[in-house]
N, C-alpha and C positions, 0 to 999 in steps of 0.2 A: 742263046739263053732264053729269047721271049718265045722262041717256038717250043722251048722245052718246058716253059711255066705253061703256056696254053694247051700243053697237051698231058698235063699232069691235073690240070683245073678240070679238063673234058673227062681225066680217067674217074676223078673225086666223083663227078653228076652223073657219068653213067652205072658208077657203084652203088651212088647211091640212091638211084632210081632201082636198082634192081631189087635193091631190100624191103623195096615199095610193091609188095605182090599181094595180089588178086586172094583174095578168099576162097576157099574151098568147100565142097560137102555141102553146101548151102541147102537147105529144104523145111519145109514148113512140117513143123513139129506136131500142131495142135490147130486146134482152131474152134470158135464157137458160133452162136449165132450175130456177133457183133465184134469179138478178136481172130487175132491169126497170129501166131507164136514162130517164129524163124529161127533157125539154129544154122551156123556154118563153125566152117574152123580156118581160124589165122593163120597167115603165110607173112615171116618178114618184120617188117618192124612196124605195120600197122595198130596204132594205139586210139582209132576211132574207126566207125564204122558208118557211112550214107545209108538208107533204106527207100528205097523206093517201089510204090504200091500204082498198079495203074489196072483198070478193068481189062480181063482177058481179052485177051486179041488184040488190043491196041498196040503202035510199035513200040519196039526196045526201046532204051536211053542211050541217049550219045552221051559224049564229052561235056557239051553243056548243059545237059540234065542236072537242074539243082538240084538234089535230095530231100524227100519229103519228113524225112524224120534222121536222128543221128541219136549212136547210142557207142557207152563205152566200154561192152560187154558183147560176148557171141551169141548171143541171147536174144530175143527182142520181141514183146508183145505189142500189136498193133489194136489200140483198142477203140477205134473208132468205124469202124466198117459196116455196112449195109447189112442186113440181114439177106441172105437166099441171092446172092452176090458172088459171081466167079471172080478173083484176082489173080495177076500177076505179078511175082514180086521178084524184087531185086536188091544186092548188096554190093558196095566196094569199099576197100578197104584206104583209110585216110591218115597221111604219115608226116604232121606237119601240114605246108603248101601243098604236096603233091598227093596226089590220090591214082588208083588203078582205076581199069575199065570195069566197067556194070558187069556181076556173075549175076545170072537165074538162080533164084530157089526154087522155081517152079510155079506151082497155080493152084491154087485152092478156090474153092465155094465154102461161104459159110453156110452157116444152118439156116433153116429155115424159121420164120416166127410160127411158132409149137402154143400161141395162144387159143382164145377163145375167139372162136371166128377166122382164123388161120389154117395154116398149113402146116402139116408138116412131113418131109422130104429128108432123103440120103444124105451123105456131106455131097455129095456128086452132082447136086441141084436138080431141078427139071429136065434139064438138057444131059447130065455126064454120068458117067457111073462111079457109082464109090470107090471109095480110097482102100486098096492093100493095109493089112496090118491095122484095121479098124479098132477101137475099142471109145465107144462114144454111150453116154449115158446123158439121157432128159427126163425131165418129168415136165408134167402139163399138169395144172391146177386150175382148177374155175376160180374167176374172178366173184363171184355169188355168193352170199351166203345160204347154203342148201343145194345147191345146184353139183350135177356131177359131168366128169369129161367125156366126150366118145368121142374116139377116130376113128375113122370109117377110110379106109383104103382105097385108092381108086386106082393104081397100078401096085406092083408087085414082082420083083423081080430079083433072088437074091440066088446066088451058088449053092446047090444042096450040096449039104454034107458036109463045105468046107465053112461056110458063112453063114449067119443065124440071126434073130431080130426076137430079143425075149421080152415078153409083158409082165409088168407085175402090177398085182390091184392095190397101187397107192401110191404114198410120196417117196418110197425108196426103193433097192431093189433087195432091203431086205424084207419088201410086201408079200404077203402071198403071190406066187405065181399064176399065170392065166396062159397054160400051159398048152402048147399041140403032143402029138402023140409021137414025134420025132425023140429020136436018140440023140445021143451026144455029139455022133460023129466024130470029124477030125475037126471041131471048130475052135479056134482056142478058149480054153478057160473047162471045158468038159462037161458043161450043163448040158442037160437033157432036154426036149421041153420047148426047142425055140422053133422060130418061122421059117422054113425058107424053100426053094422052088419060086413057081410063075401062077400057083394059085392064089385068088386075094384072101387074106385070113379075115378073122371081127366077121362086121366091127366088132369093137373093147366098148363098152360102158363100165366105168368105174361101180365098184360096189363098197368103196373103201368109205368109212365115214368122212372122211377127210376132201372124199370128192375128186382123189386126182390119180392118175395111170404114170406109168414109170416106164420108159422102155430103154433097153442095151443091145447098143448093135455091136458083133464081133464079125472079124474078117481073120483069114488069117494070112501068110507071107506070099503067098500066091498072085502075080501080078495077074491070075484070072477075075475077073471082078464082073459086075453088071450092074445092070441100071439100075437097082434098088427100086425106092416105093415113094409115092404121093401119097399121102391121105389128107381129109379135112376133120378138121378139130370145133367142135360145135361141147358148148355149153347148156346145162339145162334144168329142170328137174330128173330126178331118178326115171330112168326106162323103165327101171321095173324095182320096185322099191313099197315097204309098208309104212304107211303113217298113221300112228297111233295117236288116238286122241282120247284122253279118260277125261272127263268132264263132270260136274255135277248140274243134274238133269231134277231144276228145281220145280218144274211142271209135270214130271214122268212121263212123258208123252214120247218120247223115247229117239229124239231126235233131238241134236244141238242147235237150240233158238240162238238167235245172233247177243242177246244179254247174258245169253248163260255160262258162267267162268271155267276155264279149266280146271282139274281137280289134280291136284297136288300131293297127295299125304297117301303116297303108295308108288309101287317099284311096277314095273312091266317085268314079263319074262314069255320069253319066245325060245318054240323048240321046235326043230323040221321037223319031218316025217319021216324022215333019214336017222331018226334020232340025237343029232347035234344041235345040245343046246347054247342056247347065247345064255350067259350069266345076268342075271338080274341086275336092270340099272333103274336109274333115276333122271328125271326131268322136272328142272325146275321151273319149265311154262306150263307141266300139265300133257304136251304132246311130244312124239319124238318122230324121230325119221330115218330110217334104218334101209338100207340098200339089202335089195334080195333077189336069189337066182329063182327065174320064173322057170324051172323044169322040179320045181320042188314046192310041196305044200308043206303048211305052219300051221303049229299049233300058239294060241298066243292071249295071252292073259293079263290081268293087271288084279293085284294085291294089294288090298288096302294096310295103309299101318295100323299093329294092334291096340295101339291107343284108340284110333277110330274106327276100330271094327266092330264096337257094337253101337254104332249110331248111324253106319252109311252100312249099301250094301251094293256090290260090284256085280257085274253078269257074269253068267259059267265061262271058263273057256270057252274061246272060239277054236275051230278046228276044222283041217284040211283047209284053210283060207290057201286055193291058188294066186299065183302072179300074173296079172295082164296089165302092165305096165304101172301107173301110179297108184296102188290100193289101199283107201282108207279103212282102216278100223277104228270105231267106236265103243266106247263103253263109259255107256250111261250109267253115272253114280247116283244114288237115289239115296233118301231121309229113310233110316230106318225105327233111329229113338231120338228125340227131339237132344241138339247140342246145341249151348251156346260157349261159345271159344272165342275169343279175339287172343293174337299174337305181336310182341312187339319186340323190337330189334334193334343193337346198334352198327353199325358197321363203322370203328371207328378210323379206320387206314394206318395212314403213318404215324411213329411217335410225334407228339409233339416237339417242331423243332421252336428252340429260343428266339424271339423276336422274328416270326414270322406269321402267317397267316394259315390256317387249318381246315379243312372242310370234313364236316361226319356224315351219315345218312344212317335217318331213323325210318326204318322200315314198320309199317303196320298192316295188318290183313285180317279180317275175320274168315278164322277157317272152320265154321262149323256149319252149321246147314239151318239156320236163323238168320232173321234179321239181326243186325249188334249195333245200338246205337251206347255213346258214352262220352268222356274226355281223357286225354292224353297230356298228360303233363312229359313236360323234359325239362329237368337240371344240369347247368354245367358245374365246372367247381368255380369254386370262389375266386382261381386266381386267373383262369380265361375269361376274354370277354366275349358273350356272342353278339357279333356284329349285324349279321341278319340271316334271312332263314330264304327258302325258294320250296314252294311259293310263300309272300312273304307272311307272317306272324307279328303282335305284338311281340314286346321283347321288355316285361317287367321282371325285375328282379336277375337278369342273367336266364333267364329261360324261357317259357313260352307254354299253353295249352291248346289244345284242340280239340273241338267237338265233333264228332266223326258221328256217320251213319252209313254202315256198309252192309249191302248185299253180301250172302254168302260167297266165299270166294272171292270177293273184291278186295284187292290192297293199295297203299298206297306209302310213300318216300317223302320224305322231306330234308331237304339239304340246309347242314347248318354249317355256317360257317365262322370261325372264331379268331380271336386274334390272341397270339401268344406273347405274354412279356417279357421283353427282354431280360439278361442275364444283369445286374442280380435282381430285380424285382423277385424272377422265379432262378429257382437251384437246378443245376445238373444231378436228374437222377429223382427227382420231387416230385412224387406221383401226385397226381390229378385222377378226378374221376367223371363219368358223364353217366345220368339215370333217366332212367324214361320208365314210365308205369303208366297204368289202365286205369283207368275209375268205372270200372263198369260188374255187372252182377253175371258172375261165369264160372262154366261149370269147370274150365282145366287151369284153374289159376296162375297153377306154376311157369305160364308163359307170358304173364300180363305184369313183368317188370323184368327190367335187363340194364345192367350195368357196366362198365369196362373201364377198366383202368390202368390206364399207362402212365410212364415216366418222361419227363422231361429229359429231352437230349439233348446236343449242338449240332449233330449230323445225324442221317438217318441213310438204313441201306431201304431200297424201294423195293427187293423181291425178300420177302419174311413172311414169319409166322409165329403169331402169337396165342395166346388167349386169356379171357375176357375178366377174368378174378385176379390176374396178374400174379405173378412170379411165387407166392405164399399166398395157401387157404389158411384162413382158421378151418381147424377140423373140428371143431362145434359148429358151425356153419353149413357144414355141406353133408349131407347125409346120400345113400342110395342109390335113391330117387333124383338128386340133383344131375345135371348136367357140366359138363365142361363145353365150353363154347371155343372151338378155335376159328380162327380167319389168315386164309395167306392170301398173300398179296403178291402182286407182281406185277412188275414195270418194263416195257417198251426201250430200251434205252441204246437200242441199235440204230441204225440208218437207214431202214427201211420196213415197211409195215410187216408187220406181221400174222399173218394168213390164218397159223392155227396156236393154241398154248395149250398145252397137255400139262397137270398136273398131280405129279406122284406123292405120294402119302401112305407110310407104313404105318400103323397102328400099335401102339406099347400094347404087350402083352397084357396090361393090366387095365387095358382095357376092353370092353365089351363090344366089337364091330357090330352085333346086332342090332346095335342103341342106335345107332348110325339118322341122324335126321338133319339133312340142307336145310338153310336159316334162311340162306339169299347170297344172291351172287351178282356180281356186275353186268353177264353177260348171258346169253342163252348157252348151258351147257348139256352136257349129260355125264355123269358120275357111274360109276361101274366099280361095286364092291366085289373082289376076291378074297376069301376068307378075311385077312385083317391087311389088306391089299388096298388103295384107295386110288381110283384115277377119276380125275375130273378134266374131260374134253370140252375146252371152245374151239370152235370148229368154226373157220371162217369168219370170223370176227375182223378180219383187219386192222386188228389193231394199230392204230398209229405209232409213230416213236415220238420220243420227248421232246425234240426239238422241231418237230413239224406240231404237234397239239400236246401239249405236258397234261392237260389235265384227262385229257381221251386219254392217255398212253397209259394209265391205269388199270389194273384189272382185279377181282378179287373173288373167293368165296368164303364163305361163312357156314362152319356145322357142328353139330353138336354131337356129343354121346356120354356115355354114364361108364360108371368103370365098373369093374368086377365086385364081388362083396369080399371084405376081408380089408379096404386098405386104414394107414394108424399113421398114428403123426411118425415123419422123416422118410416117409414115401415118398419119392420122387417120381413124376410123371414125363419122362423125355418126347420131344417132338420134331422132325425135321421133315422138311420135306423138298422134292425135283423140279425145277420148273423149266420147262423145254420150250422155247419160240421155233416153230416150224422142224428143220431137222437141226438145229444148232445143239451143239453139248451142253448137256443138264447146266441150271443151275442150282446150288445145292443151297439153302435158307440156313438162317442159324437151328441152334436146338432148342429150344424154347424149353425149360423145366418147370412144371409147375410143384413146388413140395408141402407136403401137410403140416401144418406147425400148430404149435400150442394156440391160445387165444392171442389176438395181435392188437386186442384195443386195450388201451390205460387203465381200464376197470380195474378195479380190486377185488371185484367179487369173482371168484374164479369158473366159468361157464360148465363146468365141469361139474361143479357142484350143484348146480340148478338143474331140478328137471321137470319138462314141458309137456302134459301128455291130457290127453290124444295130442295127435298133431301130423297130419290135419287135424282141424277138428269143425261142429255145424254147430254142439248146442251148448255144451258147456267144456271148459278148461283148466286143468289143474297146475298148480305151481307149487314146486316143492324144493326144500334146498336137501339137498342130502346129508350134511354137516349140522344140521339143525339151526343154522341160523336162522333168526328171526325177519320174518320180508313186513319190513315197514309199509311202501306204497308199489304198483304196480302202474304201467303207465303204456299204453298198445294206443303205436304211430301209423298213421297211412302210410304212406309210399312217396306222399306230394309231402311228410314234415307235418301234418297234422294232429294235434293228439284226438281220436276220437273216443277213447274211456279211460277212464284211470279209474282206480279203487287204491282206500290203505287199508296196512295189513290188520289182520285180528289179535296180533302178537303172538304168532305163529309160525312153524318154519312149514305151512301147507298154505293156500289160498285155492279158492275155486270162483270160476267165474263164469258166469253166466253170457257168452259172445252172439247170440242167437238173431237179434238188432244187427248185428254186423255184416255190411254186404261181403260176400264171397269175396276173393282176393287175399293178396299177401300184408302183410304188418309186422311193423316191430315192438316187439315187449321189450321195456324198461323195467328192470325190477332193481329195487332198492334195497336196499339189509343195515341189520343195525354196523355200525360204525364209519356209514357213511359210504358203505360199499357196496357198488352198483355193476351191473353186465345187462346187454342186448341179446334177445334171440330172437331167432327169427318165427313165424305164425303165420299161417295156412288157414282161413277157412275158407270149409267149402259151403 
């Protein structure tokens, strides 16, 4: 009986050692420049799996080989490995106490580091040839902002016909291609276009604005393979690239003095000689930096805006400009009729959150071609406090002045920052406003006071779009000639920086893309209108993400345009827009509506009935009700809350007045009427 229980116990372990079997099909799946992906398939009753990773050529594992990794799937990313590193790897299967013998998956190399100042190589390394059944895709990005990538080959060695290495000029591969004269072959996938043979191709220099090269290598099932390619990877300026600089050239002497500012308030446009033009863009430092093929001359221009085109004056096109590696163009902007302009700006970010802290940026610049000396007031509302300003400012009353003297071209920021009250001091939803205006004698006034006003929220989303009159005009307010100001915004809020942010921008039909003028932006971009098309490219910014720098991880533009003629109260104006971090899927912002509404303030006297003419106006101004009411007093406010003339009425429903005393700029008229009934409009002189 004992010989029969022991050989019934022996039959149990050795069954159930059998069901304990070795994995099969083992092989490395995938791999990058720092993982390696393993696939096999289960044999038995294996319910864990050991991995072990050891540099090619070292010996196998025995029995007491610990495992350097364990996983409960057939599956298994290795994501710690060496860059440009051959391994060998291995699996057995763990069932309970007992486990199988070590299978091979076999051996891979990973990639090569494809950086700035690196390498980059086959999956096959320096030493091996590439992998059967290839399908590998990299891009290489400069770490610079402005800078573009070249690789430059230094071997070369791929299967014609069967195998292929395709370039494209940028961050994807749905970039343009940078194409050989090669057929499709038998390569998988049936592109046309690619590399392959024992001649060295390039080098590639990027011509992408973005600065970076994209290549895909395909193999196809053919255990024929070869040694593939080495190149090095060098960052830099453009090889062969234009840099446009329009400036105003406040001495004529027809060369950029190191004081002299860039010139702003006009579009570049560039056309080869080939006849393919580049669509007209914009720069908001004044200069741009465009990548271009040196077997082609340009034609290449810059356009002032028609506001400023009868005060500045630009140089004719330039034409046939060849490429020999970095080529500056200039164009000298010169005084043609004496302007005096100063500009002011708010850029106010996030809604106000409740019980938190705030930051806005008041932008200022004289952009005429004058000296512009003056003061700057700025107002918050009544219910934010401003805590203090950079660089810092008195802080009487909740807001602050500044006495400025600026060269033409010269601007300048100043960060405010506020503090917001908690709920319920302030309401959910409780607009607040913030104003900034000019005290100075000029000739485009309509730009020397800016307002914005948002709502109090409890959360807030960091990539939007809003604008600056908030959600309802009064349409006695806004005429033609006015402006809509939008600004989107967008936030960092991934794990890692972000290289480039493109953003898209459709334009309502009811509006005017012509109108089209950048306020200011957080970053150096360039903007590029198609018909009612809007993109705004930063390019190489880096932007940080929120939890490495919250307040860098910011970004924004601000611009304005005028709408079409024709629009009446209950127009709605819709707005959304795309915001892209490098190649990641859009993000899409709310719709921002702006709609025209009847008058929005308590008045009694209804704006409708009042009317203001000239306006603009220089020497005299008329006021008139339409309804015949009677205008008891009239009362015209600066911008800083001052009243600087009043008149009462003649017992009259007409009044004229004499404004001629009054420096240039905007104000508000108060007019009063018999029964106590009063309305604001707005007044222009020039």
């Amino acid at each position: 009986m004992k010989k029969k229980l022991l050989l019934l116990i022996s039959l149990f372990s050795i069954l159930g050692y059998s069901q304990c079997l070795p994995p099969t099909a083992g092989s490395v799946v995938n791999y990058t420049q720092f993982t390696a992906t393993l696939s096999w398939a289960s044999e038995g009753a294996s319910d864990q799996w050991g991995i072990y990773v050891v540099l090619a050529g070292s010996p196998s594992p025995d029995e007491a080989t610990v495992p350097g990794y364990f996983s409960t799937t057939t599956v298994f990313t290795i994501a710690d490995l060496n860059w440009n590193t051959c391994y060998d790897f291995y699996v057995k299967g763990i069932c309970g106490s007992e486990s199988t013998p070590w299978v091979s998956c076999g051996s891979a190399c990973t990639l090569s580091y494809a950086g700035c100042g690196g390498t980059y190589a086959d999956s096959g390394g320096p030493m091996g040839n590439y992998a059967p059944n290839s399908d590998e895709t990299i891009t290489i990005c400069p770490e610079s902002p402005g800078d573009v990538v070249t690789v430059t080959f230094n071997e070369f060695n791929v299967e014609t016909y069967f195998d292929a290495l395709y370039v494209f000029d940028g961050n994807t591969v749905s970039a343009p291609q940078i194409a050989s004269d090669n057929v499709a072959g038998n390569v998988p996938g049936g592109l046309s276009g690619g590399f392959w043979g024992n001649v060295i191709p390039g080098p590639f220099s990027s011509s992408s604005i973005d600065g970076c090269l994209t290549f895909r290598f395909r193999s196809d099932f053919s255990n024929t393979t070869a040694s593939g390619w080495i190149a090095n990877v060098t960052c830099g300026p453009p090889l062969n690239s234009l840099e446009l600089f329009a400036y105003f050239d406040a001495n004529a002497n027809g060369t950029k003095d190191a004081s002299e500012e860039f010139f702003t308030k006009g579009t570049y446009e560039i056309t080869s000689a080939s006849g393919n033009e580049v669509f007209p863009f914009y720069s908001g430092n004044g200069y741009a930096v465009t990548a271009a093929n040196p077997f082609e001359t340009y034609n290449v221009s810059f356009t002032i805006d028609p506001e400023f085109a009868p005060n500045f004056t630009a140089p004719s096109t330039q034409t046939n400009i060849a490429i020999t590696g970095v080529t500056p163009v200039y164009f000298p902007i010169v005084a043609a009729n004496p302007l005096s302009n100063m500009e002011v700006s708010i850029y106010a970010g996030a809604y106000p959150n409740a019980g938190t802290s705030k930051r806005i940026i008041v932008h200022y610049a004289n952009t005429g071609n004058t000296q512009m000396s003056g003061t700057l007031h700025f107002t918050s509302d009544p219910a934010l406090n401003v805590t203090y300003t950079v660089p810092p400012y008195p802080l009487p009353g909740g807001g602050f002045s500044i006495d400025y003297d600026l060269d033409p071209f010269q601007q300048h920021d100043v960060d405010v920052y506020l503090n917001v009250p908690s709920i319920p001091t302030v309401s959910i939803g409780q607009p607040v406003q913030y104003s900034v205006s000019l005290a100075s004698s000029d000739d485009m006034p309509n730009d020397n006071v800016y307002s914005v006003t948002q709502s109090i929220v409890a959360s807030y989303d960091p990539n939007d779009i809003a604008e600056a009159h908030g959600p309802q005009i009064d349409i006695d307010d806004f005429t033609a000639d006015d402006y809509l100001y939008y600004t989107i915004r967008f936030q960092n809020t991934g794990n890692a920086q972000a290289m480039d942010v493109r953003l898209e921008n459709t334009l309502d039909a009811q509006i005017d893309p012509e109108s089209l003028r950048v306020v200011s932006a957080s970053h150096d971009y360039q903007a590029e209108r198609i018909g009612n098309q809007l993109t705004f490219r930063f390019d190489h910014i880096n932007l940080p993400y929120e939890s490495q720098n919250d307040p860098l991880s910011h970004g924004f533009v601000t611009y304005k345009v005028k709408l079409n003629p024709g629009f009446t109260v209950g127009d709605i104006i819709p707005n959304v827009a795309e915001i892209y971090f490098d190649t990641n899927p859009e993000i899409v912002t709310n719709t921002f509506e702006t709609e025209f509404v009847e008058q929005l303030s308590t008045a009694d006297l209804n704006s409708e009935n009042v009317l203001l003419y000239p306006n603009p106006a220089s020497q005299y101004v008329s006021v008139k009700t339409s309804n015949n009411t009677i205008i008891r007093k009239l009362n015209i406010i600066d911008m800083v809350g001052k009243s600087v003339m009043s008149s009462d009425g003649n017992g009259s429903s007409q009044l004229n007045l004499d404004i001629s005393k009054l420096s240039k700029g905007v104000y508000l008229m108060e007019i009063s009427a018999d029964m106590n009934l009063k309305t604001i409009k707005k007044l222009i002189v020039q």
